[in-house]
C-alpha atoms as one frame of an Amber mdcrd trajectory, in Angstrom:
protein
 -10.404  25.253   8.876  -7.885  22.525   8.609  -6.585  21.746   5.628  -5.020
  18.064   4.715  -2.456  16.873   2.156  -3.399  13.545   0.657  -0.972  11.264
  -1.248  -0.302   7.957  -2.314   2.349   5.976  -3.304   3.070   2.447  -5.281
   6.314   0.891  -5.271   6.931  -2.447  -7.017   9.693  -5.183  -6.013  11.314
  -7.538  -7.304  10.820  -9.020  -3.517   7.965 -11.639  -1.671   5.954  -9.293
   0.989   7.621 -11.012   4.027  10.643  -9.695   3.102   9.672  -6.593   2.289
   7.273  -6.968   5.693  10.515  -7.918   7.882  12.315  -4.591   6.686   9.280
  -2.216   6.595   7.830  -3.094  10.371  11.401  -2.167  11.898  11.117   1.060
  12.105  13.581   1.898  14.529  16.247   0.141  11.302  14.248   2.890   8.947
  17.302   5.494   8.681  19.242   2.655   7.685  18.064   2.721   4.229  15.629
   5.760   4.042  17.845   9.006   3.546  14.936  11.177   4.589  15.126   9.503
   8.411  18.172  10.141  10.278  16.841   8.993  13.551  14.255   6.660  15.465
  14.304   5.977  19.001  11.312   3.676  20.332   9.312   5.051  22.997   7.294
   1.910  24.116   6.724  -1.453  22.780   3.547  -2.826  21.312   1.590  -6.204
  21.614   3.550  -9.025  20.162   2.020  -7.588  16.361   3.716  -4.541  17.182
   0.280  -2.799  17.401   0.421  -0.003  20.327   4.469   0.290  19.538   5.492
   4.604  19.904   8.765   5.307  18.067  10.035   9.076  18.103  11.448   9.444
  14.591  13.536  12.429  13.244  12.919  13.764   9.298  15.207  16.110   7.122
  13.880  18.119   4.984  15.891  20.266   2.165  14.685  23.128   3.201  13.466
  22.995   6.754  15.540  21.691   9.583  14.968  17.942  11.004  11.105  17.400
  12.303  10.295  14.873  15.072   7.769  12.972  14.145   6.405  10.801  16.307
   4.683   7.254  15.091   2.398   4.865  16.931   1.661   1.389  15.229  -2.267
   1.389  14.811  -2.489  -2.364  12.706   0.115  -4.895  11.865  -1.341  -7.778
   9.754   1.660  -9.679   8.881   2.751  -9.473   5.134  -0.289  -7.328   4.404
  -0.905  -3.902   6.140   0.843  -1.635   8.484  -1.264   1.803   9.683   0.811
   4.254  11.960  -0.595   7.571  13.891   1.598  10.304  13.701   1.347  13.554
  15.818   3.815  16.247  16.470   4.924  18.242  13.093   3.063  16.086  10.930
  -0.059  14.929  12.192  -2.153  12.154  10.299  -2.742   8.429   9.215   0.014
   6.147   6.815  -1.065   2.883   5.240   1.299   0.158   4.068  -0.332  -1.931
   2.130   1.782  -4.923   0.679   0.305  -6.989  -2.587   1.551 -10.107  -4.055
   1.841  -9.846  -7.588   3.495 -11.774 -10.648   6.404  -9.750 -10.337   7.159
  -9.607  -7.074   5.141  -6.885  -4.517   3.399  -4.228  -4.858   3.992  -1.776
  -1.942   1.265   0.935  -1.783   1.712   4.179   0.958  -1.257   6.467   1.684
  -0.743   9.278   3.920  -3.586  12.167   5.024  -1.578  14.382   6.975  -2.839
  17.635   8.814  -0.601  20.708   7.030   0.500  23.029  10.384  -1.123  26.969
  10.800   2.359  27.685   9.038   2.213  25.278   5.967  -1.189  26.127   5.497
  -0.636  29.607   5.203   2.352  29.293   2.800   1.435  26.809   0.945   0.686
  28.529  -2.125   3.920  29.946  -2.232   5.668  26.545  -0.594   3.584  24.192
  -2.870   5.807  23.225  -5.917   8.393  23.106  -3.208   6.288  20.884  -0.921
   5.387  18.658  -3.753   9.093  18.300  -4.998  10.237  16.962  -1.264   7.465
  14.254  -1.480   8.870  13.069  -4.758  12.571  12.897  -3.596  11.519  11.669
  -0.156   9.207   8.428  -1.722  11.772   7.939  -4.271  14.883   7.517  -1.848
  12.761   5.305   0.266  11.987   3.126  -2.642  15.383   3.031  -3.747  16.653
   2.895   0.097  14.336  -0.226   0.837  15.263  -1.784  -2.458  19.026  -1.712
  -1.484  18.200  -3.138   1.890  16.498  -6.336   0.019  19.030  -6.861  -2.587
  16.432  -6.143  -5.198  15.204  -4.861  -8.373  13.136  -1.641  -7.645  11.071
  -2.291 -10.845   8.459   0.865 -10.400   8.069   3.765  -8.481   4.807   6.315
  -9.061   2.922   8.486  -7.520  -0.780   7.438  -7.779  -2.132  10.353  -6.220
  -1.841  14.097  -4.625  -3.882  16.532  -3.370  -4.854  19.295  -0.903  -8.340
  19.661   0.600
């Protein structure tokens, strides 16, 4: 049986979604501001949305070495949502999901990844572990993207997180 690690993520902006848009849909410019991703090399280009674009990306973990990940652009509404396909050592579905609010944006990630034969195995003993990389990695890339923009990072929370 498979098992699959669900998680979501809100961070708020002091930032207008296009900007925040223009930085998060070049993903090839990610490890320029997100720690966790030291490398992205794009494997085709998609429509003129981006939609259809493959980028092979590279992930470090603390304790694991660097994972290739590889990302395919799914949906690109400008300003509003970005959904990326990735296979190879994680395997799943990410949302973007940008939100105007009085503040600035609200920038929501949902991932359902696919844990490997491995993970699943260990992940009793690997869970607090696990759990602890998600919170460093979403916090660096809210901090990261922040930095980018020239910004107040005003929030950063994890809304939800769970195995099934």
């Amino acid at each position: 049986m498979q098992t699959h690690l669900h998680f979501s993520y809100e961070w708020h902006l002091a930032a207008t979604p296009a900007a925040v848009w223009q930085v998060l849909t070049r993903l090839d410019a990610w490890p320029l501001w997100w720690s966790a991703v030291t490398d992205v090399e794009q494997v085709s280009v998609g429509n003129e949305r981006g939609e259809g674009a493959v980028l092979l990306s590279l992930w470090k973990g603390w304790l694991s070495r660097p994972v290739a990940v590889e990302m395919r652009t799914l949906v690109a509404e400008e300003n509003i949502l970005l959904v990326t396909k990735s296979s190879g050592a994680m395997q799943g579905l990410g949302r973007w999901e940008l939100t105007e609010i009085p503040v600035g944006v609200r920038v929501r990630y949902t991932g359902k990844v696919s844990l490997t034969p491995f993970l699943q195995w260990f992940y009793p003993v690997l869970k607090p572990f696990m759990y602890a990389h998600y919170q460093h990695t979403m916090r660096t890339g809210a901090e990261g993207l922040a930095r980018q923009l020239g910004v107040e990072l005003i929030d950063c929370q994890e809304v939800a997180y769970e195995i099934s």
